[in-house]
HTML snippet that shows the backbone in 3Dmol.js (N, CA, C, O; Angstrom):
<script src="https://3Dmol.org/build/3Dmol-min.js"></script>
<div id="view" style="width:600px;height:400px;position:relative"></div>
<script>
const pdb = `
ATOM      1  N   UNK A   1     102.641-220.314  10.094  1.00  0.00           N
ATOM      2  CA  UNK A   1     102.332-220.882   8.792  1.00  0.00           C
ATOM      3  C   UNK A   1     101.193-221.872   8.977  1.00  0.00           C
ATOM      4  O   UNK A   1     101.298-223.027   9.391  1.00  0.00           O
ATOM      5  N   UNK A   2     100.531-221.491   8.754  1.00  0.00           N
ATOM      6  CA  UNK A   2      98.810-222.362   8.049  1.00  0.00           C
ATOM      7  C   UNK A   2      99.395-224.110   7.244  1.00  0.00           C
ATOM      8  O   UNK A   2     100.219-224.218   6.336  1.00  0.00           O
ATOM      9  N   UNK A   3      98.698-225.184   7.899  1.00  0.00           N
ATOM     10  CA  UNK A   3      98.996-226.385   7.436  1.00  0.00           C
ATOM     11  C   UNK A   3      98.205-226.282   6.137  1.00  0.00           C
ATOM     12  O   UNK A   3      97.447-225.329   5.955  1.00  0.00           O
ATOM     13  N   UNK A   4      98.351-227.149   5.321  1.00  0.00           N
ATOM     14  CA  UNK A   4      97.092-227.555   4.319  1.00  0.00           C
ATOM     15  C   UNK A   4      96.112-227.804   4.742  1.00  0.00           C
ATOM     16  O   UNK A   4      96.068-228.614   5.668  1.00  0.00           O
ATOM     17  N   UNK A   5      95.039-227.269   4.288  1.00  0.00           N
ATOM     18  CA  UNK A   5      93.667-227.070   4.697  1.00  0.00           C
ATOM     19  C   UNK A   5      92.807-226.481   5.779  1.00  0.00           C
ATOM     20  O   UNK A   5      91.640-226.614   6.147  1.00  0.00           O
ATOM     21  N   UNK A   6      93.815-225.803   6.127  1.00  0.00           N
ATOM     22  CA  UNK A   6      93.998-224.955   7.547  1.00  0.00           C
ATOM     23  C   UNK A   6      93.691-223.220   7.182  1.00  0.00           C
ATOM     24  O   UNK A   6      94.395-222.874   6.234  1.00  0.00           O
ATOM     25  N   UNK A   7      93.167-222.544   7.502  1.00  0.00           N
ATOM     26  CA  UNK A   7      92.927-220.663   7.328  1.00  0.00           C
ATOM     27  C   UNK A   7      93.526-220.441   8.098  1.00  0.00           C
ATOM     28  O   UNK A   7      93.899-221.295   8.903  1.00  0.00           O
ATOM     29  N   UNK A   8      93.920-218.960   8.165  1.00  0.00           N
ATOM     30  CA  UNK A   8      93.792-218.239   9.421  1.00  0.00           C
ATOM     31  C   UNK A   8      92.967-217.256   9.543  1.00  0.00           C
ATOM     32  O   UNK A   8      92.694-216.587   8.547  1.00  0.00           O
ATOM     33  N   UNK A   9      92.447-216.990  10.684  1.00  0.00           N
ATOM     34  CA  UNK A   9      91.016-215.961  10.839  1.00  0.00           C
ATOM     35  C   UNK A   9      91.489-214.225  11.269  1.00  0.00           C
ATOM     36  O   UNK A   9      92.464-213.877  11.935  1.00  0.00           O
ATOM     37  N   UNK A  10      90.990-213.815  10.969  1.00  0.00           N
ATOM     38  CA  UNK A  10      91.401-212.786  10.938  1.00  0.00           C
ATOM     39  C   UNK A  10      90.490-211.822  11.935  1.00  0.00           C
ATOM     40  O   UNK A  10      89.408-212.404  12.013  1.00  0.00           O
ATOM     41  N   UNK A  11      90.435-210.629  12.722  1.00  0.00           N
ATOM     42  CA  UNK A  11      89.790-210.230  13.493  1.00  0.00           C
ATOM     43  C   UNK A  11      88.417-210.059  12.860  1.00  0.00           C
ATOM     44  O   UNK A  11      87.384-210.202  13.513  1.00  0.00           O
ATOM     45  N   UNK A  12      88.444-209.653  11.179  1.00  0.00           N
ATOM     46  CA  UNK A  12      86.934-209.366  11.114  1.00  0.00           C
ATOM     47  C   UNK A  12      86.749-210.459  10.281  1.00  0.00           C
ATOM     48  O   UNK A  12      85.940-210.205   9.389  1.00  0.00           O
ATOM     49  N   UNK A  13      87.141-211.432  10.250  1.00  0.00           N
ATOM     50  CA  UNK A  13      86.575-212.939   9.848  1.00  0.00           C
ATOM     51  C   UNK A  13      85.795-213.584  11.002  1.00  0.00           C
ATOM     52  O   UNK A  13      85.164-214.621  10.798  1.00  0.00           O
ATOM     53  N   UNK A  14      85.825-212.879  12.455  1.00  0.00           N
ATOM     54  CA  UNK A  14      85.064-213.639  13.616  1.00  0.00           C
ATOM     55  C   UNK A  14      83.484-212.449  13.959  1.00  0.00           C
ATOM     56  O   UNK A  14      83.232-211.249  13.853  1.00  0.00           O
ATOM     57  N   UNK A  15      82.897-213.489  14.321  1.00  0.00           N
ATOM     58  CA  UNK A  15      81.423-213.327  14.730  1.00  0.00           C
ATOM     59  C   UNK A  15      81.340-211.850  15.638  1.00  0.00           C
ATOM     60  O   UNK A  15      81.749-211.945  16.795  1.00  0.00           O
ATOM     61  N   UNK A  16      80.925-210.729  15.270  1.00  0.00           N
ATOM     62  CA  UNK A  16      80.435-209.659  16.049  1.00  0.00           C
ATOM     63  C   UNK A  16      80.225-209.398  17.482  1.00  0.00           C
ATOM     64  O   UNK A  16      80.769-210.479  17.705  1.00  0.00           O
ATOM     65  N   UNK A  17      80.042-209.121  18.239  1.00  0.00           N
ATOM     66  CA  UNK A  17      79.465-209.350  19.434  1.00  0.00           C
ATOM     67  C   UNK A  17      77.659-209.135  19.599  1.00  0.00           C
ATOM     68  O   UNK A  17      77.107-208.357  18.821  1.00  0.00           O
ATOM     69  N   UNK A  18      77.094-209.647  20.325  1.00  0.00           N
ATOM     70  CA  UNK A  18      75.616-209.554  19.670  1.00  0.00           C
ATOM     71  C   UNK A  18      75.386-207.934  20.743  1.00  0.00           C
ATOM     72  O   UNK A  18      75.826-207.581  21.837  1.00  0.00           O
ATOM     73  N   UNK A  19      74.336-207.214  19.560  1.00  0.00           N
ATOM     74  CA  UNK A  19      74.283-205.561  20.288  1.00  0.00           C
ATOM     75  C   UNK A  19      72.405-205.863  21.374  1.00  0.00           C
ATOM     76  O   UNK A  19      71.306-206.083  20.865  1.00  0.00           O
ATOM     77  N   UNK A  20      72.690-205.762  22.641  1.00  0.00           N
ATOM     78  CA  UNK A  20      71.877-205.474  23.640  1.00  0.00           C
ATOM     79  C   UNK A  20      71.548-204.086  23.405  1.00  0.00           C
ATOM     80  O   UNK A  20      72.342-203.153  23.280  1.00  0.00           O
ATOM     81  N   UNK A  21      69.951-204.049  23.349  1.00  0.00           N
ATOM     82  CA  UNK A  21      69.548-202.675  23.326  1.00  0.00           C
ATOM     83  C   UNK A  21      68.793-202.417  24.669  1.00  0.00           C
ATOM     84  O   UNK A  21      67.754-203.051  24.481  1.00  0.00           O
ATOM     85  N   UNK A  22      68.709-201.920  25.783  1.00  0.00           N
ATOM     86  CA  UNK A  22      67.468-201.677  26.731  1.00  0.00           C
ATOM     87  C   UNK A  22      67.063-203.339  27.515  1.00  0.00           C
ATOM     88  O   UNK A  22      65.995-203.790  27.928  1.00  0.00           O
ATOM     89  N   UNK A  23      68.328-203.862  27.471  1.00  0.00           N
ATOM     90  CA  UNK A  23      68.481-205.189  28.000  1.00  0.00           C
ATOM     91  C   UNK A  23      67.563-206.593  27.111  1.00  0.00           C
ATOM     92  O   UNK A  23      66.864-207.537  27.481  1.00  0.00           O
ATOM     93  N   UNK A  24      68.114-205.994  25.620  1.00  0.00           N
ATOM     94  CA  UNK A  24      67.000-206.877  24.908  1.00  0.00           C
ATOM     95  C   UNK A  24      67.787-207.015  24.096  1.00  0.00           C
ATOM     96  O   UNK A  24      68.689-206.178  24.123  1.00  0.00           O
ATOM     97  N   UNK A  25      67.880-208.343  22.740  1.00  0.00           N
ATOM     98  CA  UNK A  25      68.737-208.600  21.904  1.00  0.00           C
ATOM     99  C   UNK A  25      67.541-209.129  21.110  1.00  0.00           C
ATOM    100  O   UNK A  25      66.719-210.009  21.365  1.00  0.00           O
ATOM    101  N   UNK A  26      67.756-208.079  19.771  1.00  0.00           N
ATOM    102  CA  UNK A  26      66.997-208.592  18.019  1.00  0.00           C
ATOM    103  C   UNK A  26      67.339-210.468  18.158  1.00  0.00           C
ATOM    104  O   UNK A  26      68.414-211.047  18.314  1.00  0.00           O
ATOM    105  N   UNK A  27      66.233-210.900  18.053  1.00  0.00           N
ATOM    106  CA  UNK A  27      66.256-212.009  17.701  1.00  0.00           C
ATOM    107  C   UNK A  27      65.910-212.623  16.109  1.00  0.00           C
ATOM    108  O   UNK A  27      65.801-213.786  15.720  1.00  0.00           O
ATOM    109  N   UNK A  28      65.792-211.329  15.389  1.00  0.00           N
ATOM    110  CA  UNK A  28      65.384-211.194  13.767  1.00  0.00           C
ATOM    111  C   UNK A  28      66.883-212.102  13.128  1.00  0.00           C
ATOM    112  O   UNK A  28      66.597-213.187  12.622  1.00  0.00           O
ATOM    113  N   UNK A  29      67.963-211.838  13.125  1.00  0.00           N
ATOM    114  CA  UNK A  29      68.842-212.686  12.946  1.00  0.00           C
ATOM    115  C   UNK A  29      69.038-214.098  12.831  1.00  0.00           C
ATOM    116  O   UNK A  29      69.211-214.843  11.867  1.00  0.00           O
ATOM    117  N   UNK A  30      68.949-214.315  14.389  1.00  0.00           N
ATOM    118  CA  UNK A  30      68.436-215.363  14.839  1.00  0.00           C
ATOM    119  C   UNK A  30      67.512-216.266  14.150  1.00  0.00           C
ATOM    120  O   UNK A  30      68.033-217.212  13.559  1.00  0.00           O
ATOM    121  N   UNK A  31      65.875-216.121  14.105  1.00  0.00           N
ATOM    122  CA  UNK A  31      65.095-216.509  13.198  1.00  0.00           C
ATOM    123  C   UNK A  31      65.808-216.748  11.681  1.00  0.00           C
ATOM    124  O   UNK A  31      65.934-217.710  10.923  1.00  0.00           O
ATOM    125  N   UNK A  32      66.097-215.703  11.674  1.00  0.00           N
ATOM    126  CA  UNK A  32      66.701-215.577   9.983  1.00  0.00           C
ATOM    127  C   UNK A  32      67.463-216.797   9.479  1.00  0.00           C
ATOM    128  O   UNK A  32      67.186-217.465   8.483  1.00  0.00           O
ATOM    129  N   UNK A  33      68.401-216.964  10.274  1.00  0.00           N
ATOM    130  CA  UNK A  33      69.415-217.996  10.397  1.00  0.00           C
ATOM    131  C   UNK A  33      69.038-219.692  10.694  1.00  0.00           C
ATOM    132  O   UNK A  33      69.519-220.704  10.185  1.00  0.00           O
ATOM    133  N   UNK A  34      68.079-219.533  11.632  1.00  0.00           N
ATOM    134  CA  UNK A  34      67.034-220.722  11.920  1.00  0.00           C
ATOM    135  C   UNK A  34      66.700-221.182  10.724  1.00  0.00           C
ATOM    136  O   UNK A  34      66.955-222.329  10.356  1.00  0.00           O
ATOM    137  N   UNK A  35      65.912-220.041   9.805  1.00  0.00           N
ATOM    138  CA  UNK A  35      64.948-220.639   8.479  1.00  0.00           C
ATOM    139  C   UNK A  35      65.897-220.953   7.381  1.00  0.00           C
ATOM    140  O   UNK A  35      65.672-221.865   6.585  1.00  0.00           O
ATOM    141  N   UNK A  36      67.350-219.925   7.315  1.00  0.00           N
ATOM    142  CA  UNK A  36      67.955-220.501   6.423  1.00  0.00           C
ATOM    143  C   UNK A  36      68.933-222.185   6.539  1.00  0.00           C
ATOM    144  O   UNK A  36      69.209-222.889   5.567  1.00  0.00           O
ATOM    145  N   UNK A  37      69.177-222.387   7.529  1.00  0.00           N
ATOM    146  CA  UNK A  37      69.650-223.638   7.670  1.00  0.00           C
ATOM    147  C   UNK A  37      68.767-224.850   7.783  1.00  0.00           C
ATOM    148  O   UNK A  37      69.240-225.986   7.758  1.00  0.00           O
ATOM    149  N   UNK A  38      67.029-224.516   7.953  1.00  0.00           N
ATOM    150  CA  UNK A  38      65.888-225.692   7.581  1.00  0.00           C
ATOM    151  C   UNK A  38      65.715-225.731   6.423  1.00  0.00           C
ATOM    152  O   UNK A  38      65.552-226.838   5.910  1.00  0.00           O
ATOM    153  N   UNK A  39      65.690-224.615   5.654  1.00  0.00           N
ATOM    154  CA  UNK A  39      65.582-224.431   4.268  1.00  0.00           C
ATOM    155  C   UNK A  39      66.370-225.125   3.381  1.00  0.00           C
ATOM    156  O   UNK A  39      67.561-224.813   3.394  1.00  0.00           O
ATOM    157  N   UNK A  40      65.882-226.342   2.291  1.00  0.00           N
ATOM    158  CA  UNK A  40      65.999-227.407   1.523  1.00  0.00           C
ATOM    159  C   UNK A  40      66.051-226.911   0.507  1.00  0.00           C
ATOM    160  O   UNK A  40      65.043-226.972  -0.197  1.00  0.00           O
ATOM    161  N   UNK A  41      67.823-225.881  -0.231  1.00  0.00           N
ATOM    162  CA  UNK A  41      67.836-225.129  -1.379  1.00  0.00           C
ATOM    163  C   UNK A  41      67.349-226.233  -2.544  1.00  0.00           C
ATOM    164  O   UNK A  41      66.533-225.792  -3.354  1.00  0.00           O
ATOM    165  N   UNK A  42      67.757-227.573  -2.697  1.00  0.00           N
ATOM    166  CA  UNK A  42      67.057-228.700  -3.542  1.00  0.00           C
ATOM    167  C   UNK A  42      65.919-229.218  -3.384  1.00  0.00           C
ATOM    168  O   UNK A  42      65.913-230.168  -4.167  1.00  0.00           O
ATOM    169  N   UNK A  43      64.798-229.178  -2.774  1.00  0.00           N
ATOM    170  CA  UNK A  43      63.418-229.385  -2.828  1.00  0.00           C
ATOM    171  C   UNK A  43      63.315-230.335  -3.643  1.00  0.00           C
ATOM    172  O   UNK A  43      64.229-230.473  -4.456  1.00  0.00           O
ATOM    173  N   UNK A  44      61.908-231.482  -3.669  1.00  0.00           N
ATOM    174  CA  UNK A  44      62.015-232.707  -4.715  1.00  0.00           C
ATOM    175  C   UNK A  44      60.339-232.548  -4.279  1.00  0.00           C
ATOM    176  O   UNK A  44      59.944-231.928  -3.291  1.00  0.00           O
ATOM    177  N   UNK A  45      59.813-232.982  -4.879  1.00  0.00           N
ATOM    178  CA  UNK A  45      58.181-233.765  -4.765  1.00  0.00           C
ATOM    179  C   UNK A  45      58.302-235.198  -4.411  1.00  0.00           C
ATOM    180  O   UNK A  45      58.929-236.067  -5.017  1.00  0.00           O
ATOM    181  N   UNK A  46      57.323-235.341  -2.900  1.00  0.00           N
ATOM    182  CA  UNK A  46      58.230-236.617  -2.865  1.00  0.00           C
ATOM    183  C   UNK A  46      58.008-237.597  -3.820  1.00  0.00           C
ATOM    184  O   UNK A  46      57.225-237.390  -4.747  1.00  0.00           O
ATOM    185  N   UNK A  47      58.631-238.678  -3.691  1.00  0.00           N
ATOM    186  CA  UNK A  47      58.361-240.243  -4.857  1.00  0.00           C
ATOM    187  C   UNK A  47      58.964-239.724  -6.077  1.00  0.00           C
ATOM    188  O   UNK A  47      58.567-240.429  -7.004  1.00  0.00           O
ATOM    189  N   UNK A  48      59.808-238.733  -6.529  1.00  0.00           N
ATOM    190  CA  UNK A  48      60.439-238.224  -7.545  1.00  0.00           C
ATOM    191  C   UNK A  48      61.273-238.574  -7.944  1.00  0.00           C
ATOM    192  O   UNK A  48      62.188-238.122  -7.256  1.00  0.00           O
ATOM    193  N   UNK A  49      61.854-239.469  -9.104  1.00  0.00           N
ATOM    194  CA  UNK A  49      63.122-239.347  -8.790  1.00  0.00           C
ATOM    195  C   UNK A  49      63.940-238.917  -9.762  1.00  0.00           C
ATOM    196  O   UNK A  49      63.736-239.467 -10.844  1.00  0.00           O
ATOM    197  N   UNK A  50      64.819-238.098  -9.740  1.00  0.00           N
ATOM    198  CA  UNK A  50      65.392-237.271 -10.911  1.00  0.00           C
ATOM    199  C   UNK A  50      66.733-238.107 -11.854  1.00  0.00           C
ATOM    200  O   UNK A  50      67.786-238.447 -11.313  1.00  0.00           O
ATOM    201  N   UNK A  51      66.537-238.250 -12.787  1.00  0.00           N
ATOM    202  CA  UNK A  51      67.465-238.972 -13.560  1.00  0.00           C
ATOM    203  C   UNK A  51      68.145-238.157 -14.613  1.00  0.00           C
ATOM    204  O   UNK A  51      67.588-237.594 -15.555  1.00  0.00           O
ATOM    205  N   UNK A  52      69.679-238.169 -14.275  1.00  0.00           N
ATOM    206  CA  UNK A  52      70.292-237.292 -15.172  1.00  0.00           C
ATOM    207  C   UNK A  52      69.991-237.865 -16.857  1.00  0.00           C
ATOM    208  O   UNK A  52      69.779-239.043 -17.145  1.00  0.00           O
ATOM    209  N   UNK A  53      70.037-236.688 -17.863  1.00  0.00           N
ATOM    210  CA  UNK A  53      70.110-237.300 -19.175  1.00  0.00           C
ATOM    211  C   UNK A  53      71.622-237.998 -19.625  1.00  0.00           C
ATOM    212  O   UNK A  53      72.605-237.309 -19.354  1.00  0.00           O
ATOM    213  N   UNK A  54      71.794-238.936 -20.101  1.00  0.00           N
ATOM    214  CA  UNK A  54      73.064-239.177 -20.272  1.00  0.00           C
ATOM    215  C   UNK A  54      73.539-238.229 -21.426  1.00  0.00           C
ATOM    216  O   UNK A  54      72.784-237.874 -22.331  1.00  0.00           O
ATOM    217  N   UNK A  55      74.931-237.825 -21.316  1.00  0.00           N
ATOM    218  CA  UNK A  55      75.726-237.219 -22.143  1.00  0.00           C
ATOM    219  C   UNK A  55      75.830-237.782 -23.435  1.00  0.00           C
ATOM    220  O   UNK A  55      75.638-238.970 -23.693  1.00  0.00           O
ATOM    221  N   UNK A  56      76.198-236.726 -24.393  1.00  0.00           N
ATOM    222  CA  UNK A  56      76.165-237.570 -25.832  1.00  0.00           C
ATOM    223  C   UNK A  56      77.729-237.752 -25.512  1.00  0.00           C
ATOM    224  O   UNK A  56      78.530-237.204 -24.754  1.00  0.00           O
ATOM    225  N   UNK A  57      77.777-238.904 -26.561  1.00  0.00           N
ATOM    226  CA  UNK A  57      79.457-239.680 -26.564  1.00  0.00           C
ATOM    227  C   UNK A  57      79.850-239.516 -28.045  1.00  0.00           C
ATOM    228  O   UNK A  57      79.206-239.982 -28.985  1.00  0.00           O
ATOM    229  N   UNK A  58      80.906-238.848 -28.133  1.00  0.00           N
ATOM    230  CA  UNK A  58      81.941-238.844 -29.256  1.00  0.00           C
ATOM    231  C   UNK A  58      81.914-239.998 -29.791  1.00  0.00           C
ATOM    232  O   UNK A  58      81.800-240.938 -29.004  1.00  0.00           O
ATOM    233  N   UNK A  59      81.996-240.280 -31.105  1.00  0.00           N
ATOM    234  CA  UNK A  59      82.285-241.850 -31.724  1.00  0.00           C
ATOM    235  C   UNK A  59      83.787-242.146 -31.228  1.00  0.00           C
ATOM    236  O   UNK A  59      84.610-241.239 -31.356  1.00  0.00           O
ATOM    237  N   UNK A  60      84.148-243.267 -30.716  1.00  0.00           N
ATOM    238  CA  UNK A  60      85.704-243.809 -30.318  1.00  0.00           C
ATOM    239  C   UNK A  60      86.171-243.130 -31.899  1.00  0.00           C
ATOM    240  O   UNK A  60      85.533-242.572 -32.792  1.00  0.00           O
ATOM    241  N   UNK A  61      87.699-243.521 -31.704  1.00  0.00           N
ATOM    242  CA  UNK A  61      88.756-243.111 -32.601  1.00  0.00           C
ATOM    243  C   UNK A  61      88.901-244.561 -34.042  1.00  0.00           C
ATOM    244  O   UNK A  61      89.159-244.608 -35.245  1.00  0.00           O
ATOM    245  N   UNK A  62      88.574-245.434 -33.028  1.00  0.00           N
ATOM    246  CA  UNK A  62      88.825-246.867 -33.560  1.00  0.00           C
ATOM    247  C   UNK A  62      87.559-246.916 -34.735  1.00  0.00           C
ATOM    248  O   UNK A  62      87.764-247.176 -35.920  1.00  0.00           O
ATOM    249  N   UNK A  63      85.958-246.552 -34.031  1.00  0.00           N
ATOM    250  CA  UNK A  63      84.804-246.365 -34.333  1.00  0.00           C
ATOM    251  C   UNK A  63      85.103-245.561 -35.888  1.00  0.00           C
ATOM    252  O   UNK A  63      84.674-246.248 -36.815  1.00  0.00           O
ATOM    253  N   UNK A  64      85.553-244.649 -36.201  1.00  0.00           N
ATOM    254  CA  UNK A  64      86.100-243.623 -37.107  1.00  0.00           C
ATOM    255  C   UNK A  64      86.566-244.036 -37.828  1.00  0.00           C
ATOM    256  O   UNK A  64      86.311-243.503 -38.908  1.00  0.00           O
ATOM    257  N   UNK A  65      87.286-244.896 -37.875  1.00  0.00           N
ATOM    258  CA  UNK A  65      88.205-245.787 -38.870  1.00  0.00           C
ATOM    259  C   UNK A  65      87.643-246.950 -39.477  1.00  0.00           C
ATOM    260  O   UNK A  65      87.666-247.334 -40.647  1.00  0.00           O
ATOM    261  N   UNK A  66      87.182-247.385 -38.545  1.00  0.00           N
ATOM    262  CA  UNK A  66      86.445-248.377 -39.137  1.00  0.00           C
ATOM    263  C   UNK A  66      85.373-248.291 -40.180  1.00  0.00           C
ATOM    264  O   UNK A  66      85.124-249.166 -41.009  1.00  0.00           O
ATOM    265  N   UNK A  67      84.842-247.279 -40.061  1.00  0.00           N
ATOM    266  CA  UNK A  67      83.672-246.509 -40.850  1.00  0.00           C
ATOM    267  C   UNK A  67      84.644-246.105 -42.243  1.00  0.00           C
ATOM    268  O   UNK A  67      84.331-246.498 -43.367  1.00  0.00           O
ATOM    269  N   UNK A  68      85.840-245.277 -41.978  1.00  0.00           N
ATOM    270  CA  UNK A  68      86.267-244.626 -43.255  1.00  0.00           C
ATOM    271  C   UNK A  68      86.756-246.214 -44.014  1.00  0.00           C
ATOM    272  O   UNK A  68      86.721-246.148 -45.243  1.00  0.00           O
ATOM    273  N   UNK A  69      87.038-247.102 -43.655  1.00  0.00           N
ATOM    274  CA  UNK A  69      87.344-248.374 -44.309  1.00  0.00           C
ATOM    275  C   UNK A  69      86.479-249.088 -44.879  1.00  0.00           C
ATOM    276  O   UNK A  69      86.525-249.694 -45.950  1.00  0.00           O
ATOM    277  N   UNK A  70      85.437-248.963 -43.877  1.00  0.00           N
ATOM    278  CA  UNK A  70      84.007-249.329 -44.672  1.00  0.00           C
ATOM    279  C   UNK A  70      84.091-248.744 -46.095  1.00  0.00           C
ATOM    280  O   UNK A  70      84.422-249.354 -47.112  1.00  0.00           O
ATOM    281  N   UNK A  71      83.653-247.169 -45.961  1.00  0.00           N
ATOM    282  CA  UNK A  71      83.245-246.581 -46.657  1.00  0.00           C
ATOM    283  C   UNK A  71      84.744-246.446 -47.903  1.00  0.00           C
ATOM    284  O   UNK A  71      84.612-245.636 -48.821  1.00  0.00           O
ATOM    285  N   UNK A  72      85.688-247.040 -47.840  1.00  0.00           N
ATOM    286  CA  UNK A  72      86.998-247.604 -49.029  1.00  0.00           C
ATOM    287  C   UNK A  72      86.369-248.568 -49.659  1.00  0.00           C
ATOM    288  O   UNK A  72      86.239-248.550 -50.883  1.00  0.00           O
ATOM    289  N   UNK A  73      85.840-249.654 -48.797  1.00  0.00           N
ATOM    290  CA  UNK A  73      85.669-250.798 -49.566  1.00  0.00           C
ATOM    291  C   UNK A  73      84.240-250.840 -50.583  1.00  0.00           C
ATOM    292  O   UNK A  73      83.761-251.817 -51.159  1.00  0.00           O
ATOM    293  N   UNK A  74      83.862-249.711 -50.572  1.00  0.00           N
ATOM    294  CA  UNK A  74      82.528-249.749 -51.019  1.00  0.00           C
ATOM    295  C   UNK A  74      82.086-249.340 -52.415  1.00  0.00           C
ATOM    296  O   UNK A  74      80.898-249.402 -52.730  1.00  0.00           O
TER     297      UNK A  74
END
`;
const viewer = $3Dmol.createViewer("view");
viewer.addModel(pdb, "pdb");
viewer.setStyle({}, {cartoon: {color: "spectrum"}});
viewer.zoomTo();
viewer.render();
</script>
């Protein structure tokens, strides 16, 4: 039994064995794997700095009432 936060791996959940051809091994992988783990999927320009828009906000409940009371006394 697997703790919390724990897997278990399974034979084809593990890494291949690497295939030697003519006493030579593709290093295309390799590279591949190199560029994807330098590779910065978020990119920025530097001196940028990104500022979320703030969310619109519901009027409070209190806000609501107060208004329909207003709008009694008027």
């Amino acid at each position: 039994v697997a703790a919390i936060g724990e897997s278990e791996l399974g034979l084809s959940d593990l890494d291949e064995p690497d295939v030697i051809h003519s006493g030579q091994v593709d290093l295309g992988q390799y590279i591949i794997e190199a560029l994807g783990e330098a590779y910065d999927p978020f990119a920025r320009k530097p001196g940028v700095v990104f500022e979320e828009p703030e969310p619109e906000r519901e009027p409070s409940p209190f806000a609501v009432l107060a208004k329909l009371k207003r709008d009694d006394q008027a």
